[in-house]
C-alpha positions as CSV (number, residue, x, y, z in Angstrom):
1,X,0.0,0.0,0.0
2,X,1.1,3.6,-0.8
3,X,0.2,6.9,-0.3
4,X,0.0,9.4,-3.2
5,X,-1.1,12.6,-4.9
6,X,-3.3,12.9,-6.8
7,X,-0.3,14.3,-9.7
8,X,1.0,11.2,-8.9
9,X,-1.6,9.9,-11.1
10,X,-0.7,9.1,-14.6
11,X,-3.7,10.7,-17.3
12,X,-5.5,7.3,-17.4
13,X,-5.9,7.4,-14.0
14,X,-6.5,11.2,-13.2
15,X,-9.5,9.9,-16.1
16,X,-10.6,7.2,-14.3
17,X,-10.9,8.8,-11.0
18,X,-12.7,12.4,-12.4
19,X,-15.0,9.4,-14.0
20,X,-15.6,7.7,-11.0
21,X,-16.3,11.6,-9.1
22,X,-18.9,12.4,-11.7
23,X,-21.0,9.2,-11.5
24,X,-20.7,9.0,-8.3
25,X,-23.7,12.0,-8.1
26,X,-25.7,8.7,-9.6
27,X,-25.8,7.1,-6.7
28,X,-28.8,6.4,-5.4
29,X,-28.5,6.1,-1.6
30,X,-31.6,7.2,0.1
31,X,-30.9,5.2,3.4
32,X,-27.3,6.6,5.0
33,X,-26.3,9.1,1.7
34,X,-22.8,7.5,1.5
35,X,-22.2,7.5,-2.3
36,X,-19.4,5.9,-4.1
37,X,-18.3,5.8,-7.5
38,X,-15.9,3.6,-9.5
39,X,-14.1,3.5,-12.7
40,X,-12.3,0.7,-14.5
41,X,-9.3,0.8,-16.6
42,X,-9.4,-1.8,-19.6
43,X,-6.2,-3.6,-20.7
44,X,-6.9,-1.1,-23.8
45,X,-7.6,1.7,-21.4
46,X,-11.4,1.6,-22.0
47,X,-13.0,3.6,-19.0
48,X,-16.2,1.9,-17.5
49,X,-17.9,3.2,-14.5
50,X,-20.4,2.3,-11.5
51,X,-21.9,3.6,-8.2
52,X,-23.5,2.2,-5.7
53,X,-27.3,1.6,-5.5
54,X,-29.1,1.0,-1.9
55,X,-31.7,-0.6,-1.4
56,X,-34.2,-0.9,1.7
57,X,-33.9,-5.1,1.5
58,X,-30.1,-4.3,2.1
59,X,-28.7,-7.8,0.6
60,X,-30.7,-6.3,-2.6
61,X,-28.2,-3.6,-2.8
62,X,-25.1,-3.0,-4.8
63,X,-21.5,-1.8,-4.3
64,X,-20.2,0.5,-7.1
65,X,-17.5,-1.6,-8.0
66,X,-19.4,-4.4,-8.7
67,X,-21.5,-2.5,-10.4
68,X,-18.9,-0.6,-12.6
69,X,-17.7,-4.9,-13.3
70,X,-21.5,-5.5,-14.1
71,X,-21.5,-2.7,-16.2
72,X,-18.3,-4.0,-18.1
73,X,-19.0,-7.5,-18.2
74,X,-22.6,-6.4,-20.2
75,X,-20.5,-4.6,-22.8
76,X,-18.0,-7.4,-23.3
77,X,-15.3,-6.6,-21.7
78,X,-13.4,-8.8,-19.2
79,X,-9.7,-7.7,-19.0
80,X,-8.7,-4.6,-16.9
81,X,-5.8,-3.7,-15.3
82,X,-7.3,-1.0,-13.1
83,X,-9.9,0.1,-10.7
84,X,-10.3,4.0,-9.0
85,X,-12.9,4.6,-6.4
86,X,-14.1,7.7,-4.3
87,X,-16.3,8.6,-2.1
88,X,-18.5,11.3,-0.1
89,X,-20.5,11.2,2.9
90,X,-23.7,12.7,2.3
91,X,-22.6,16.4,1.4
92,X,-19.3,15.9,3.6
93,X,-16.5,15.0,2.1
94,X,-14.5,11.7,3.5
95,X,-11.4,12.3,5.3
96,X,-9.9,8.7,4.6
97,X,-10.0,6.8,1.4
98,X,-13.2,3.8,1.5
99,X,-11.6,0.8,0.7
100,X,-13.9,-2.1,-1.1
101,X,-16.0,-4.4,0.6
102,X,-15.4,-8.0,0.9
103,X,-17.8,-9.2,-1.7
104,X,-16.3,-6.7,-3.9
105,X,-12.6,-7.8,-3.3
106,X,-14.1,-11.2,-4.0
107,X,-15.4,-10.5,-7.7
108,X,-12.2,-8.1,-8.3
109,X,-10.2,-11.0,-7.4
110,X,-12.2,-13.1,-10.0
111,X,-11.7,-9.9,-12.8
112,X,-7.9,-10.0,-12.1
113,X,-7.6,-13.3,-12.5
114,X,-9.6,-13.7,-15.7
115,X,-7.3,-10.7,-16.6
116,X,-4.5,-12.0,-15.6
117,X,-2.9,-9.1,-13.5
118,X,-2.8,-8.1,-9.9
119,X,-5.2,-5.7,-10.2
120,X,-4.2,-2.1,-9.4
121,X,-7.0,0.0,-6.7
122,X,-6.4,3.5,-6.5
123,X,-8.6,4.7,-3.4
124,X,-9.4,8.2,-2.9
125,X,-11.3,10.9,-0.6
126,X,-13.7,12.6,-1.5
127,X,-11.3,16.2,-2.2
128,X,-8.5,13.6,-3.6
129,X,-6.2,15.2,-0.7
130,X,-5.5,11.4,0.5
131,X,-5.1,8.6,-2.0
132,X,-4.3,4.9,-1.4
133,X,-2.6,3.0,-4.3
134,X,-3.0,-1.0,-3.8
135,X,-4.0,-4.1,-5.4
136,X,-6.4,-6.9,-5.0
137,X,-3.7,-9.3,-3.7
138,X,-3.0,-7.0,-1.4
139,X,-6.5,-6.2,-0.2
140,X,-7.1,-9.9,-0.8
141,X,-4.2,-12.0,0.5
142,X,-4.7,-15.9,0.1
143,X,-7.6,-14.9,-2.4
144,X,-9.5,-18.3,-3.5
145,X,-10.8,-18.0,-7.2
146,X,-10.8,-19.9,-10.4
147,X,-7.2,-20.7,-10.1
148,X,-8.2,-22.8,-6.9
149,X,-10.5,-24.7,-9.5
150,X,-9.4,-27.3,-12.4
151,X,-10.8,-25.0,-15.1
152,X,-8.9,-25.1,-18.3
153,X,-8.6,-21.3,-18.6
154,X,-9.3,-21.7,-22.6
155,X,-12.8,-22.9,-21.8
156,X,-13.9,-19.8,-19.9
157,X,-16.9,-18.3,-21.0
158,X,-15.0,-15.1,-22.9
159,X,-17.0,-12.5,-25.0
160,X,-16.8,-12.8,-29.1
């Protein structure tokens, strides 16, 4: 894990994160107002983004990195090397970076492993005064996925 500035950033990633700020006013979050957006970087440096979406049934609801892999996954693409994510409290900004959840660190593991890549996480506040570079095995260590399984990795289900 390391700490940053934002110029730190290369332009793909400043990208991904101003991305992930503006959909992040998406979110819908009527419950606790703690919205979240997310941005992947493609292999080919396709940006895809996500926020979160509460829910009242709260099992129903969904992170916005899962949703930004959702998102991705619908438009055929699997392979990313990349994921930025930031985050405001209601109309406060966050003094320390959100990191993912555990289901999300589960599926990102999965999206880094179909990618083949230890996935990169930039995590930032809300004013980008603080950001966290990372990755998934980091945030994930001893991470069980499809390598765990006898899968021939040519049979995967990949998009056309």
């Amino acid at each position: 894990m390391e700490s940053i500035k934002y110029s730190d950033l290369n332009e793909i990633e400043q990208k991904a994160l101003a991305e992930a700020e503006k959909v992040m006013e998406n979110a819908y979050e009527p419950i606790y107002g703690f919205r979240v957006g997310a941005c992947l970087i493609s292999v080919a440096d396709e940006l895809v983004s996500g926020t979160n979406y509460a829910n009242t049934a709260y099992g129903s609801s969904l992170c916005a990195e899962r949703a930004a892999i959702l998102r991705a996954n619908s438009m055929g693409i699997r392979k990313f090397k990349s994921i930025a994510t930031i985050a405001r409290n209601g109309s406060d900004p966050t003094s320390e970076v959100t990191a993912p959840c555990g289901d999300c660190r589960q599926v990102m593991n999965e999206m880094a492993d179909l990618s083949d890549t230890d996935l990169k996480v930039i995590l930032s506040t809300t004013n980008k005064d603080k950001i966290i570079v990372t990755s998934i095995k980091e945030l994930l260590p001893l991470a069980y996925g499809p390598r765990n399984l006898v899968i021939d990795r040519q049979k995967r289900n990949e998009p056309s």
